[in-house]
N, C-alpha and C positions, 0 to 999 in steps of 0.2 A: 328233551325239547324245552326250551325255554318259556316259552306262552304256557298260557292256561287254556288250552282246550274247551273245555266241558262248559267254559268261563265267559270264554268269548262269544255272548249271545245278546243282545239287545235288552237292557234293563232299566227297568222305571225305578229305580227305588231313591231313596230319599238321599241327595249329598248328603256328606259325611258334616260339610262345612258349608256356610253361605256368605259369611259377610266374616272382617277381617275380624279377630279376635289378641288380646292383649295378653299373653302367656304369662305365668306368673314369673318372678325374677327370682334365680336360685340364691341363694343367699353368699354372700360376697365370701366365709370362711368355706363354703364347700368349693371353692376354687382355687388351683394354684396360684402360689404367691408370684409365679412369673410366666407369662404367659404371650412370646415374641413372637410368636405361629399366629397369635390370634384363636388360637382353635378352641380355647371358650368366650368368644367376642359373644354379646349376647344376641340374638336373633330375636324382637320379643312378637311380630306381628306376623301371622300364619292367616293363609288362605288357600282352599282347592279349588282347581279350574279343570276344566275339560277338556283336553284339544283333544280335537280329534273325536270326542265321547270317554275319552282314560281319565283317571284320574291322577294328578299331581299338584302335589302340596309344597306352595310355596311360605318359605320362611325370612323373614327378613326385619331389618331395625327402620325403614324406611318407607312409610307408604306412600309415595310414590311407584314405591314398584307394583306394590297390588294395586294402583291406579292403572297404571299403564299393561299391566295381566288382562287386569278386567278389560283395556280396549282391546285385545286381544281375541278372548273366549268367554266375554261377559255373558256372551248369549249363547252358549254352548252347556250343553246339558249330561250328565252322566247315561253313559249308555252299554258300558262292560264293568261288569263287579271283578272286579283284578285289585289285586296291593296298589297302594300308591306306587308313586316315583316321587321321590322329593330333589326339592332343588331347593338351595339354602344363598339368600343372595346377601353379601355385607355392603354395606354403603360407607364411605370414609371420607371425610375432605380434604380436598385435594386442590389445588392450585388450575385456573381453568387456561385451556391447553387447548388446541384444534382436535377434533376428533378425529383418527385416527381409522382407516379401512382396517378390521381384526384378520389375524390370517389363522387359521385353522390348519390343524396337524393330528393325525388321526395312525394310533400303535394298538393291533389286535382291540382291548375292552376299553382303552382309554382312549379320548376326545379332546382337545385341547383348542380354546379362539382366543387368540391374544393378541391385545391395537395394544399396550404399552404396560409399564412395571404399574402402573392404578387399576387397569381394565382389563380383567380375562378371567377365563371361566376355565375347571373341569369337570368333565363327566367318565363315571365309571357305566360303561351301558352296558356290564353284565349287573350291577348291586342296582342299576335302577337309579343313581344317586350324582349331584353336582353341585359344586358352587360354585358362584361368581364371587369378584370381588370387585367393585367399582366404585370412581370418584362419582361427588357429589353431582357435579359438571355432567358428567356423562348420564346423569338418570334426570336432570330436567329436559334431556331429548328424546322424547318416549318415542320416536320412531327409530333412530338410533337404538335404542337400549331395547325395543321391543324386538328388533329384525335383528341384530347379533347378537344376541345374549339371551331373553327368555325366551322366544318363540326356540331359537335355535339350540337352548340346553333340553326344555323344553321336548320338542319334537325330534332331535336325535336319541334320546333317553324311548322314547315311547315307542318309535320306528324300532328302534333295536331289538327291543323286547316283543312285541306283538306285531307290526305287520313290514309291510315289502315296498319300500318306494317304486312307483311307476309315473314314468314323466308322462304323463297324457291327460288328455280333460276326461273328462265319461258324462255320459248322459244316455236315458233310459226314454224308447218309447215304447207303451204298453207292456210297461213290466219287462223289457228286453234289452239290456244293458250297452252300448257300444263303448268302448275306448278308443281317443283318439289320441295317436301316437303320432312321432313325427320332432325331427330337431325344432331349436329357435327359430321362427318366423314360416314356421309350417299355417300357421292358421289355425290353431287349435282353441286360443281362446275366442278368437271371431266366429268358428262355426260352430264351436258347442253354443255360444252366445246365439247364436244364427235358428240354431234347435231349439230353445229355450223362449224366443219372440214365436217359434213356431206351434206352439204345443206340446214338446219335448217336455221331460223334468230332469232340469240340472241337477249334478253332482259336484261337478268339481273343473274348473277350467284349465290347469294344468300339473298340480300335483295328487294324483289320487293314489291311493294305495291299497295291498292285496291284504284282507286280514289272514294272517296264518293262523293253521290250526283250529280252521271252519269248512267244511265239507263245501265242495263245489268251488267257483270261480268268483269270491263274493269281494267287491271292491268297495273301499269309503271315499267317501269325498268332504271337502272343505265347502260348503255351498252358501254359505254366507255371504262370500264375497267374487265379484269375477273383477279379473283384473286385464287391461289391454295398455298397448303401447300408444304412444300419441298418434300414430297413422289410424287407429279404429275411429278417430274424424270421420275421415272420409266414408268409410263404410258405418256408420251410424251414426247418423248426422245428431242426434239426440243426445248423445254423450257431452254435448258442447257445454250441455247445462251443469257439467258436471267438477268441480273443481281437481286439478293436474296436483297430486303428489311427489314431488321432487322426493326421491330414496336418496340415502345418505352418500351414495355409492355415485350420486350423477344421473343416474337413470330417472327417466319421464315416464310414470307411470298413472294412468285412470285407475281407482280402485271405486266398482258399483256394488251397494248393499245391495242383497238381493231382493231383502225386504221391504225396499222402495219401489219394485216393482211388482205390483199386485197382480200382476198378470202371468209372472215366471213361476212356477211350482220348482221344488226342490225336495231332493230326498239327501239321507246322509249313506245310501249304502243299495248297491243292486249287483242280481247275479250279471257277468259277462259274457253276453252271445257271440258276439263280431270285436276284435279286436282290429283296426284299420289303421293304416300307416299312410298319413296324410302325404299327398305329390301333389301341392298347388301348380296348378300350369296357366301360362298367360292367356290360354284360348283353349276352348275346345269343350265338347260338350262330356260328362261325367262317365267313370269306367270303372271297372274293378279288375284285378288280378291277382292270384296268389302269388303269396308273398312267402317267401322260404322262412319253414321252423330254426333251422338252422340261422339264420340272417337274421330274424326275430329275435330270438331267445340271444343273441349277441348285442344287439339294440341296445336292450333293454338293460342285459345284466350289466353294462356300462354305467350306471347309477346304483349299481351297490359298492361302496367306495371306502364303508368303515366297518363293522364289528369283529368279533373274533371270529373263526374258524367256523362252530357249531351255527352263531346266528347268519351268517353268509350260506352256508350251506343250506340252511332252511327255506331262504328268503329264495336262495335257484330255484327249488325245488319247488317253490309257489309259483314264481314264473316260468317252469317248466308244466304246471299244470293250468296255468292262465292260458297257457298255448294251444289246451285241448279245444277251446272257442274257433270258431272259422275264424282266421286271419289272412287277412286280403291288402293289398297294395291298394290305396285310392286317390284316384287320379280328380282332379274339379278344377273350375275356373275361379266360378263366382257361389256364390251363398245360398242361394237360393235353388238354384238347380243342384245343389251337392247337399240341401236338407233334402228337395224330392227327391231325388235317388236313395238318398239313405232310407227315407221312409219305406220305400218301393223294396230295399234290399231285405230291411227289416221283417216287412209282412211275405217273404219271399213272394214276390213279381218279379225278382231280377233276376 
């Protein structure tokens, strides 16, 4: 099994690293005299950040990139005592060019995102291990260089190793986990959002994931941030306050701290009761029905799309036992009648 079991449990203890540090320079004769690969380019500024609660250690000749790390998982805290993962990113300059949409290519343990011959990354997600290599150009776009390159070496490197992507929001009332599943424009970030104005505690609005190799149904969540499309206007008029981040990709997206709202509680991680497969419907008042193991468990495993053999198979076998949760078909109109029902499901009254 590739995780650490016994490992994977909630930990307080002290980062390894907190702020960037200036590695010593190995001295110019312990180096070959030719070196076309780059593969002793020096890397001198290292930092470790958390995604997710993991820890990886970022290397690089460029702080801007632990600038742009830190916006990331600056507020993100060690929470599994597991090995690092390192990511090693070079910086080079480059002649400035349009940037370039990366396109990703994924062979058994290797991972590949490459926008042009200055910009692209690989990762090994059996060694735990990547680097980027990118123009100057491309790392004064910290949303650019954060969404294709760290976040993304990053969080396939972590994913691979320790837990299960699962496309769905979650949110917990009274200790009792829901997932809510459902393709794009199901509603998933509007009504865990919906539970979270209600008393709920958010996890996670649409990527959360199964830790392997932890007893029961235990899912994490990103709760830092939730993010909605520009139509969450209309359905939350209050969001207007909020300034529209253009992605590099075209898309319009709201991104809300959670921490701006003093009223939301958040957790990073709960067991899963109800797994639900959101059916928005133009009318009608709120329903349930089972929703086929079989149908489910293909859903989902539709989003496991890269590791080797051993890590794929693991990661089923967690969504095969996600499955053991009541899993229901949920049918809603509007937000508010589809948090009461869920609550009413939750406390079984439904």
């Amino acid at each position: 099994m590739s995780g650490f079991p016994e490992a994977l449990r909630s930990d307080t203890a002290t980062p390894e690293l907190t702020d960037a540090v200036l590695l010593s320079q190995s001295p110019a004769d312990d180096r070959p005299p030719y070196d076309p690969l780059l593969n002793f380019f020096d890397l001198p500024l290292q930092q470790v950040f958390y995604p997710r609660g993991f820890p990886v250690l970022f290397q690089t000749n460029n702080q801007e990139v632990l600038d742009a790390a830190n916006e990331s998982w600056g507020d993100h805290s060690k929470r599994f005592p597991v090995p690092q993962i390192r990511v090693q990113v070079g910086i080079l300059p480059a002649p400035t060019h349009p940037f370039t949409i990366p396109i990703s290519r994924s062979r058994e343990n290797l991972i590949s995102t490459i926008a042009d011959p200055q910009n692209f990354s690989l990762c090994d997600l059996q060694k735990g291990y990547g680097f980027c290599w990118l123009s100057e150009h491309a790392v004064r776009n910290h949303g650019y260089l954060r969404y294709y390159f760290l976040e993304a070496a990053a969080l396939n490197l972590v994913t691979a190793k320790y837990l299960t992507p699962v496309h769905g929001a979650c949110v917990a009332w009274r200790g009792k986990g829901v997932l809510l599943c459902g393709d794009s424009g199901a509603g998933k970030s509007s009504l865990s959002f919906a539970c979270a104005r209600r008393g709920w505690t958010f996890l996670s609005d649409d990527a959360s994931c199964l830790l392997r190799g932890r007893q029961g149904r235990v899912v994490i969540g990103n709760p830092q941030h939730i993010h909605f499309r520009e139509s969450a206007f209309e359905l939350f008029p209050e969001l207007r306050s909020i300034p529209l981040r253009p992605r590099i990709n075209g898309d319009i997206s709201i991104e809300l701290a959670t921490a701006e709202c003093k009223d939301i509680a958040t957790a990073h991680e709960t067991e899963v009761d109800f797994v639900l497969f959101l059916n928005r419907q133009i009318s009608g008042s709120p329903s349930i029905s089972v929703y086929s193991p079989d149908g489910a468990l293909a859903n989902l495993s539709q989003f496991l799309c890269y590791g080797d053999a051993q890590q794929l198979k693991e990661q089923k076998q967690s969504l095969t036992n996600l499955l053991s949760a009541e899993v229901l078909e949920f049918r809603y109109s509007d937000l508010d009648s589809g948090v009461d029902f869920m609550r009413r499901l939750v406390e079984g009254e439904v």
